[in-house]
C-alpha positions as CSV (number, residue, x, y, z in Angstrom):
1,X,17.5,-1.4,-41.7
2,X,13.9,-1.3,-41.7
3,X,14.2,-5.1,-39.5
4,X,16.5,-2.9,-37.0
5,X,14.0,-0.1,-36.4
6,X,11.3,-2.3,-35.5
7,X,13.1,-4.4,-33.8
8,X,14.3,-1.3,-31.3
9,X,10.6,0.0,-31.3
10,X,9.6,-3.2,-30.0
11,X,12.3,-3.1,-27.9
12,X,11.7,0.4,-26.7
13,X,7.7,-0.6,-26.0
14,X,8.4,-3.7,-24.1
15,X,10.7,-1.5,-21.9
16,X,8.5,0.8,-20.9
17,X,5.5,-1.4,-20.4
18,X,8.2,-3.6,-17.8
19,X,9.1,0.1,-16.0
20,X,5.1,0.6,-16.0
21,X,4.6,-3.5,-14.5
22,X,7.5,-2.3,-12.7
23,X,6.0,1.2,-11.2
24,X,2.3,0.0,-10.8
25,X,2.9,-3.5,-9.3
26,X,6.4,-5.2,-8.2
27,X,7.7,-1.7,-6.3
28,X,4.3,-1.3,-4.5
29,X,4.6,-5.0,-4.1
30,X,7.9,-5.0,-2.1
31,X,6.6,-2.0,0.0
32,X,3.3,-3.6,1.1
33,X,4.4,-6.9,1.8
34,X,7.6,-5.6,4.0
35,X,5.1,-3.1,6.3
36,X,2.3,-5.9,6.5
37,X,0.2,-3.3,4.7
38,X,-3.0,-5.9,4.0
39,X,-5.1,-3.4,2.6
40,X,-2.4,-2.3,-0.2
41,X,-1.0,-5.3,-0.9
42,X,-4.5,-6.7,-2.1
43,X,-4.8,-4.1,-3.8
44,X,-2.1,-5.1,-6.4
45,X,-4.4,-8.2,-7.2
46,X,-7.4,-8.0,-9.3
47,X,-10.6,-9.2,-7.5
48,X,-10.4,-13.0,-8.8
49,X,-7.0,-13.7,-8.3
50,X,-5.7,-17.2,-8.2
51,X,-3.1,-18.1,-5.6
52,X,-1.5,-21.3,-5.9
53,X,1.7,-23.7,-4.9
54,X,2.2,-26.6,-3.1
55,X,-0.1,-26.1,-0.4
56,X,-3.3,-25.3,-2.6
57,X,-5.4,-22.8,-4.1
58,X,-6.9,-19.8,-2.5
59,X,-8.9,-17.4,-4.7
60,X,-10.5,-13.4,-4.3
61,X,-11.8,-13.3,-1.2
62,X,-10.6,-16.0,0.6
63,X,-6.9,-15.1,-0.6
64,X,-8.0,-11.5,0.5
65,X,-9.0,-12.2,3.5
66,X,-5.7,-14.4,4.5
67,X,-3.1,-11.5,3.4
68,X,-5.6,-9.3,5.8
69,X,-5.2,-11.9,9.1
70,X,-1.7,-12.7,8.4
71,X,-0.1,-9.2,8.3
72,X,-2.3,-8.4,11.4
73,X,-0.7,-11.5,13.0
74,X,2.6,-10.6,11.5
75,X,2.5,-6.9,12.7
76,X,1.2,-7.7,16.0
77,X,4.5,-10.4,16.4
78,X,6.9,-8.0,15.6
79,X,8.1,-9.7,12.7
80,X,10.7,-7.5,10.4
81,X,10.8,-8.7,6.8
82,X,11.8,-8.0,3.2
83,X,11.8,-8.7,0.1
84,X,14.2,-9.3,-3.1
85,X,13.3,-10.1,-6.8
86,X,15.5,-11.7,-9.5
87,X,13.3,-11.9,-12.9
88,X,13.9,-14.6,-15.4
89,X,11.1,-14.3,-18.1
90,X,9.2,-11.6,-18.6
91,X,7.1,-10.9,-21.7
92,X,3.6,-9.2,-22.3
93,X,0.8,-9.7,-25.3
94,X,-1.4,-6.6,-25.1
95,X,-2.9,-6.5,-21.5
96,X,-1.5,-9.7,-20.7
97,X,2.0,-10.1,-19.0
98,X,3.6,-13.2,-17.9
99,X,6.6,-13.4,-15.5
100,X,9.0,-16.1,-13.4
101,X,11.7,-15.4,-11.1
102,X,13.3,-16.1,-7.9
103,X,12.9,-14.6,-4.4
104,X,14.2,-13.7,-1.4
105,X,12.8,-13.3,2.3
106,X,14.4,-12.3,5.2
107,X,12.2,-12.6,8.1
108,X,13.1,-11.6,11.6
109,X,10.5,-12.6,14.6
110,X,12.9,-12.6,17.1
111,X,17.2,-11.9,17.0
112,X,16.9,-15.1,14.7
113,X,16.8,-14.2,10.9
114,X,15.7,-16.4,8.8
115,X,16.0,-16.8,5.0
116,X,13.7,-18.0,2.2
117,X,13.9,-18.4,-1.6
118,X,11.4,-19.4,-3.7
119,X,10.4,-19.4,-7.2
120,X,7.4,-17.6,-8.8
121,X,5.5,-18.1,-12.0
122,X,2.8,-14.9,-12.5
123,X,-0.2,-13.6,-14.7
124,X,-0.3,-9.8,-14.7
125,X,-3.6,-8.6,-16.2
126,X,-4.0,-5.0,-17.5
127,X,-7.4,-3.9,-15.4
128,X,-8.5,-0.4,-16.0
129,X,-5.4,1.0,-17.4
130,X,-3.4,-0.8,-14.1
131,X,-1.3,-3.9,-14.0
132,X,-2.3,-6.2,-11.6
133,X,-1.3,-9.8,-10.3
134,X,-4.5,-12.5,-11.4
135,X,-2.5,-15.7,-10.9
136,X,0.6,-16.3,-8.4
137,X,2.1,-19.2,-8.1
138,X,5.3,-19.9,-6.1
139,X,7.5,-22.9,-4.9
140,X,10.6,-23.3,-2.4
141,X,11.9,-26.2,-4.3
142,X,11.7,-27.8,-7.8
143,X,12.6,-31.7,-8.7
144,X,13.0,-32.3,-5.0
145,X,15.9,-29.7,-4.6
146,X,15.6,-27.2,-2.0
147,X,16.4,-23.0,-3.9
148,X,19.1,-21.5,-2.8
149,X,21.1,-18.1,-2.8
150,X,22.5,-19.1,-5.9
151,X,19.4,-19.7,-7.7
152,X,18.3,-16.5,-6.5
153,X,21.4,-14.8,-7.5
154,X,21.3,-16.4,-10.7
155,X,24.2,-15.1,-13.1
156,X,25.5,-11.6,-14.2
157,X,22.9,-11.6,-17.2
158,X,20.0,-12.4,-14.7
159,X,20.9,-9.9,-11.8
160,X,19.3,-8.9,-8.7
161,X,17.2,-5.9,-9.6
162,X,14.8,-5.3,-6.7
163,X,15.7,-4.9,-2.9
């Protein structure tokens, strides 16, 4: 019995820390990147943030100062976008939280939309009573194989749970 009750109050606390990661960072998240909203977006990132994948490393500023010249460029196009999660792990230690999942991107510049699914490995960080993203790393492919809507999609225990 007394195994059972801390196990649900563990359970109860990690839940309400995800709604809190969920409230403070991944719903602001989806909102800024779809309106190209530079300014908000960077501020979901704490000041050293490391950005990473395939194509390199940006850091603070410099990663601040890309998200502020590509949503200009972005808005001034025309483009339409948005934005899906699927999480696979999530789990937090304190002020620390740790998360991978899949995403997905529809993007529309002109009548053509186009899709894109990636994976994402992140380091939340607790700063000043906020959650915020300090590492961000994502990939379209892993092994050589291209992600896909079923890797998004994942199964019925791993479902879609932000559009």
């Amino acid at each position: 019995f007394f195994l059972l009750m801390i196990s649900n109050s563990l359970y109860a606390q990690d839940a309400a820390i995800q709604k809190a990661i969920d409230e403070q960072v991944w719903l602001p998240f989806i909102k800024t990147y779809n309106t190209f909203d530079g300014e908000g977006f960077n501020a979901l990132h704490t000041k050293n943030v490391l950005r990473a994948g395939p194509w390199g490393i940006l850091q603070g500023e410099e990663y601040f100062a890309n998200n502020l010249k590509n949503a200009a460029r972005s808005k001034e196009s025309g483009e339409q976008r948005s934005i899906a999660f699927r999480f696979e792990h999530r789990v937090v230690k304190g002020d620390v939280a740790y998360e991978v999942g899949y995403y997905k991107v529809l993007s529309k510049r002109t009548s053509e939309v186009r899709t894109f699914f990636g994976r994402f490995d992140v380091v939340l960080r607790k700063v000043d009573g906020i959650w915020k993203l300090a590492q961000d790393w994502d990939v379209d492919n892993i092994n050589g194989k291209k992600l896909t809507e079923a890797d998004f999609l994942g199964n019925e225990a791993d479902p879609v749970i932000y559009k």
